[in-house]
C-alpha positions as CSV (number, residue, x, y, z in Angstrom):
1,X,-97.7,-87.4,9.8
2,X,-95.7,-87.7,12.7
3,X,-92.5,-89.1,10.8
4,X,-92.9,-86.0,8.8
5,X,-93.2,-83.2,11.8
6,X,-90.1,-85.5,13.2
7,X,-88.0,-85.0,10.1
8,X,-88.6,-81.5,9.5
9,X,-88.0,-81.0,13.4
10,X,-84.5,-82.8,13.0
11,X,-83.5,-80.5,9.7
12,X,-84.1,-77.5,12.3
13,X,-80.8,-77.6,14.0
14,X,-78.9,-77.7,10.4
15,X,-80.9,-74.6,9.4
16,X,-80.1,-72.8,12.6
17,X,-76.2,-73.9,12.9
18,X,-76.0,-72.7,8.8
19,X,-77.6,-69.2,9.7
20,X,-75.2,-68.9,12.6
21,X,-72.1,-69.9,10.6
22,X,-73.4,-67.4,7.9
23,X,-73.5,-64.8,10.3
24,X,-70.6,-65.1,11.8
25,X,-69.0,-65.3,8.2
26,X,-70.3,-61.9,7.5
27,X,-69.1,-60.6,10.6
28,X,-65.9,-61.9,10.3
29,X,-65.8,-60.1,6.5
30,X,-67.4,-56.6,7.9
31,X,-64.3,-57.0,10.4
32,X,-61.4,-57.6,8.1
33,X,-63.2,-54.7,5.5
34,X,-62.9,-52.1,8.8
35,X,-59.6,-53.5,9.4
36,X,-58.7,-53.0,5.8
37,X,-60.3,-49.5,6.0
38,X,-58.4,-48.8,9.5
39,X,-54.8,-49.8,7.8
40,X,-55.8,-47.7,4.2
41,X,-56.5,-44.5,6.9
42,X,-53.6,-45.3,8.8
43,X,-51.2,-45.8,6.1
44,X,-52.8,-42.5,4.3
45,X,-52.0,-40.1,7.8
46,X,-48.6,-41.6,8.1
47,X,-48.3,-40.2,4.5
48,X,-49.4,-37.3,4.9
49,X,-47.5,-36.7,8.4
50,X,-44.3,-38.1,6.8
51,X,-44.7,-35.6,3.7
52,X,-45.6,-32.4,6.3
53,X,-42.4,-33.4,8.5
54,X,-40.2,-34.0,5.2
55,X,-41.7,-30.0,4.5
56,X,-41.0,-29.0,7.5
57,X,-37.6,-30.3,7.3
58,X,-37.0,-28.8,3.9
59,X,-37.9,-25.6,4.8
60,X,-35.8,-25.1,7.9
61,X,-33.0,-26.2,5.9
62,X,-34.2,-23.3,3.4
63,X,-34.3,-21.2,6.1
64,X,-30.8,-22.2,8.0
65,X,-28.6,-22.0,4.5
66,X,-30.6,-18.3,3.4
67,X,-29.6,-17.3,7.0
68,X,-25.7,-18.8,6.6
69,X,-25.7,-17.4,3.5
70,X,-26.8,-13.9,5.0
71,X,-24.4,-14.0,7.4
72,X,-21.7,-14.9,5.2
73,X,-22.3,-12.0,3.2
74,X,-22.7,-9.8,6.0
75,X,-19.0,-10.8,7.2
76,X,-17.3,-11.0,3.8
77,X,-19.2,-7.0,3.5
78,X,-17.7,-6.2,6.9
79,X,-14.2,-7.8,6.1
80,X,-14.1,-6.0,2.7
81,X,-14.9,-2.4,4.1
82,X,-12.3,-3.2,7.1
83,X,-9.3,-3.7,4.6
84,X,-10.9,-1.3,2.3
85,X,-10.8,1.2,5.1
86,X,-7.2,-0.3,6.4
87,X,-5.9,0.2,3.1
88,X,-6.9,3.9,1.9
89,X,-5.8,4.9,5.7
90,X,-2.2,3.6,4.7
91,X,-2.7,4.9,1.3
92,X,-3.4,8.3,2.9
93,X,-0.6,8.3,5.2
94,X,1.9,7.3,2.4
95,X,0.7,10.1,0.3
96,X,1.0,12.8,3.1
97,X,4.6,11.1,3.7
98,X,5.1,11.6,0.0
99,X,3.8,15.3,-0.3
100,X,6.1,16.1,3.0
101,X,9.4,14.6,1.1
102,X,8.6,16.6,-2.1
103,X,8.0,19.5,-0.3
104,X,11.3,19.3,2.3
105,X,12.9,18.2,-1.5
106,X,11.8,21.3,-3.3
107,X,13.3,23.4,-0.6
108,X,16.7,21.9,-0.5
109,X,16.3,22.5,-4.2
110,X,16.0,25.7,-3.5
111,X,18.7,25.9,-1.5
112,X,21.4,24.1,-3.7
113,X,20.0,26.5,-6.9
114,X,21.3,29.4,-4.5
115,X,24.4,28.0,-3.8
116,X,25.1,27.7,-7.1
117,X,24.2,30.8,-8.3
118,X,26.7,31.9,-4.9
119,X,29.3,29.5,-6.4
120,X,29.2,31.2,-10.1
121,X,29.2,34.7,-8.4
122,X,32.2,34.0,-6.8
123,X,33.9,32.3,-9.8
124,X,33.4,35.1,-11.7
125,X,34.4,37.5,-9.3
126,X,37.9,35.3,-8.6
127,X,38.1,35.7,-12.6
128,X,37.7,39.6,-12.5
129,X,40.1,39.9,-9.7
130,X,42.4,37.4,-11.2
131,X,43.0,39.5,-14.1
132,X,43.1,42.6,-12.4
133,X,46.3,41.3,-10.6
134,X,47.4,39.8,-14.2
135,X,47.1,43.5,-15.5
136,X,48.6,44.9,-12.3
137,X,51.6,42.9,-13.0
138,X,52.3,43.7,-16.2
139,X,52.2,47.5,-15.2
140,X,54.5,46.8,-12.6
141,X,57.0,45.1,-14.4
142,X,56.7,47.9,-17.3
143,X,57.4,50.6,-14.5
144,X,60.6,51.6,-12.7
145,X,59.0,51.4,-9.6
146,X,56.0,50.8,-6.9
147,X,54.3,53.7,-6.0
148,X,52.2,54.6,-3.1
149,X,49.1,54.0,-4.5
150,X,49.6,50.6,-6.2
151,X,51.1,49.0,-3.2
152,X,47.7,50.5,-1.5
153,X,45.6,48.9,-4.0
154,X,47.7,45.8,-3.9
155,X,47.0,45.5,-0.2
156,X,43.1,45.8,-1.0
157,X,43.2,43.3,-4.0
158,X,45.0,40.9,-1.6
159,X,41.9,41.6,1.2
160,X,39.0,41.0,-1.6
161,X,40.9,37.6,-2.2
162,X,41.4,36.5,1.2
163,X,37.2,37.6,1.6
164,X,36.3,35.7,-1.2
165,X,38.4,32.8,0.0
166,X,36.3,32.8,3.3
167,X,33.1,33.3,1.3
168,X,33.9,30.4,-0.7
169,X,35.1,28.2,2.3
170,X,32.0,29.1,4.0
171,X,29.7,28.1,0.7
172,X,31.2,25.1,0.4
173,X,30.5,23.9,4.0
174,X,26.9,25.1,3.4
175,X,26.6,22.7,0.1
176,X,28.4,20.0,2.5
177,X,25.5,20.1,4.6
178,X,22.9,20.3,2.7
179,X,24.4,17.3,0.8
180,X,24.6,15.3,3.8
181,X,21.2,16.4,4.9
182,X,19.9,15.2,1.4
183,X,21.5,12.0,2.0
184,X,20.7,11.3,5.5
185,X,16.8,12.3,4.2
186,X,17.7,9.8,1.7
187,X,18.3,7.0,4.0
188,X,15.7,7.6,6.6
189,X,12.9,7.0,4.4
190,X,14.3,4.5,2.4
191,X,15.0,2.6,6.3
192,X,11.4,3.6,6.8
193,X,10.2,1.7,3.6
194,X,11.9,-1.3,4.4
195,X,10.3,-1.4,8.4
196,X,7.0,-0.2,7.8
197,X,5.6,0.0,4.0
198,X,6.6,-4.1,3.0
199,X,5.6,-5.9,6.1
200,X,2.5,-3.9,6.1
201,X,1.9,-4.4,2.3
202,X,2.8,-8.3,3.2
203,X,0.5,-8.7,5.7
204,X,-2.4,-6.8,4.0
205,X,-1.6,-9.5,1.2
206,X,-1.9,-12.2,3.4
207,X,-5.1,-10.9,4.7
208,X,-6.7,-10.7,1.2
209,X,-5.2,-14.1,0.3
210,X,-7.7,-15.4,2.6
211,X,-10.8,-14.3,1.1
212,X,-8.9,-15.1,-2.7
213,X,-12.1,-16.2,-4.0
214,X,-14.0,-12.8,-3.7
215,X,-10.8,-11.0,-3.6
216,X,-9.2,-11.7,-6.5
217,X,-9.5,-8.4,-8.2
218,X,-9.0,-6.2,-4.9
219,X,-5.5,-7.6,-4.1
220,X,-4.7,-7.1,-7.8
221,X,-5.6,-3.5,-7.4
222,X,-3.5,-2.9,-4.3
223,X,-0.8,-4.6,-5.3
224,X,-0.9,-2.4,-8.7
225,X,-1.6,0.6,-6.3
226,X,1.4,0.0,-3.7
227,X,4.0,-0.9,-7.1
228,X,2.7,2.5,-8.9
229,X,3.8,4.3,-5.3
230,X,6.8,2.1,-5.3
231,X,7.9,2.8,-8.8
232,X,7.6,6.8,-8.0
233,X,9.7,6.5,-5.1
234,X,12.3,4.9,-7.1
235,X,12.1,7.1,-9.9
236,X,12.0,10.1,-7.7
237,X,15.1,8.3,-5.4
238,X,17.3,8.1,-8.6
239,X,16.7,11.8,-10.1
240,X,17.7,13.1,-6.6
241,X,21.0,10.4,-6.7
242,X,21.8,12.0,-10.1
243,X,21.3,15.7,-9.4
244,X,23.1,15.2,-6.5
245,X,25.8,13.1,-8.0
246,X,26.0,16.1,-10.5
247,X,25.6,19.1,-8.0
248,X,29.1,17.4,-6.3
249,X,31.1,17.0,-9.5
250,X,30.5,21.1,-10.4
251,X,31.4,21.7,-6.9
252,X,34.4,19.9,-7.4
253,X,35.4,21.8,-10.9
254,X,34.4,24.7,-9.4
255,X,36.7,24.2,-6.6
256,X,39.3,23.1,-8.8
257,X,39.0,26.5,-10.9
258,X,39.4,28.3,-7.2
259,X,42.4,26.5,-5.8
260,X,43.8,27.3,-8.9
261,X,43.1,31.0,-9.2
262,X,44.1,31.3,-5.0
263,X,47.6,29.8,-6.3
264,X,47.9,32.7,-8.6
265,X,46.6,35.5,-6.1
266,X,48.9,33.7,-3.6
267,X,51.7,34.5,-6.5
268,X,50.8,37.9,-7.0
269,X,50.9,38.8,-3.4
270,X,54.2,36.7,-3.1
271,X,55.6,39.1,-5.9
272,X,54.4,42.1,-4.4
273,X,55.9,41.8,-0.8
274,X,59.6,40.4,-2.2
């Protein structure tokens, strides 16, 4: 009996010392399953947090490039009415310069058609009066004499020429002027192209070049606009060269036809006082 109770009281320790290591095994698992669980939990909500920033991130890049963009177009809208506005202003301005030259063009139009019809009144009137004295002469040289009243209407033939010598001086200075005026006219705008329309047209060009990738078809259009202008001004410069190229050579005939009808008054009245 007692080797028994002393056997069974020397397997107690072994029981106790299995239990404890047991226990402590289990522990040692519960602790490595919360640690497990802590490192799951933690890995999840830097997941989540990392997923919420990258959001975050995306959508104040969103944000920043729909408010660049905004402002882009808000400037490219601001920029386009500026040389919208720039241009048409010019625009207008040309056209008023344009309406004041046809109109200041017209009446020196006008003025040469008057002339002219001046000039052919007085051609004709030189014609009449030149064969008046013609016929005078040939009375004269068919009569024995001069009488009274021829040599009195001799002296007021020779006074209608000499007027219509001074009328015709005068008329001719007058289309003298006005051709100089046309000229001078001429020149001022064309000087005032050179100065002001092309380095404005240039820089406007410039300015549009710029923005070439949204203004492609505007600076086509203004360029097409400002060439239309430009190839009426040219147009309109020539016909006035011609008319006034054309105005001078009948003045010249015309004065031609004079000087030679004033050398045959100037006969007549030569005749008449020898």
């Amino acid at each position: 009996m007692f080797s028994i109770r002393n056997s069974k009281a020397d397997n107690s320790p072994l029981r106790d010392e299995a239990t404890t290591g047991n226990h402590g095994l289990l522990q040692v698992m519960e602790h490595l399953a919360a640690l497990e669980r802590a490192v799951y939990d933690e890995t999840e909500r830097r997941m989540s947090s990392q997923e919420q920033i990258r959001e975050q991130v995306d959508s104040k890049i969103r944000a920043a490039v729909e408010r660049l963009a905004d402002a882009t177009e808000t400037e490219m809208a601001r920029m386009y009415r500026r040389l919208d506005s720039d241009v048409s202003n010019r625009l207008d301005g040309f056209s008023s310069g344009l309406v004041a030259l046809s109109s200041a063009l017209t009446k020196l139009n006008r003025q040469m058609e008057l002339i002219s019809v001046e000039l052919r009144e007085t051609r004709d009137r030189l014609i009449r009066i030149e064969k008046k004295g013609s016929s005078d002469i040939l009375s004269v040289q068919s009569s024995s004499g001069i009488s009274v009243a021829g040599a009195s209407e001799m002296s007021k033939l020779h006074e209608i020429v000499q007027n219509d010598l001074k009328n015709g001086t005068r008329i001719n200075e007058l289309n003298d002027l006005v051709t100089r005026k046309v000229m001078s006219r001429i020149e001022s705008i064309e000087e005032w192209l050179k100065t002001n329309l092309t380095p404005e047209v240039l820089r406007l060009k410039e300015s549009i070049k710029a923005e070439q990738i949204l203004r492609e078809d505007h600076d086509r259009e203004i360029m097409q606009i400002v060439g239309q202008y430009t190839d009426i001004m040219r147009r309109h410069f020539d016909s006035l060269t011609d008319s006034t190229e054309r105005d001078s050579t009948q003045v010249v005939s015309r004065g031609d036809a004079k000087e030679s009808g004033i050398g045959r008054m100037r006969l007549i009245s030569h005749l008449i006082d020898n």
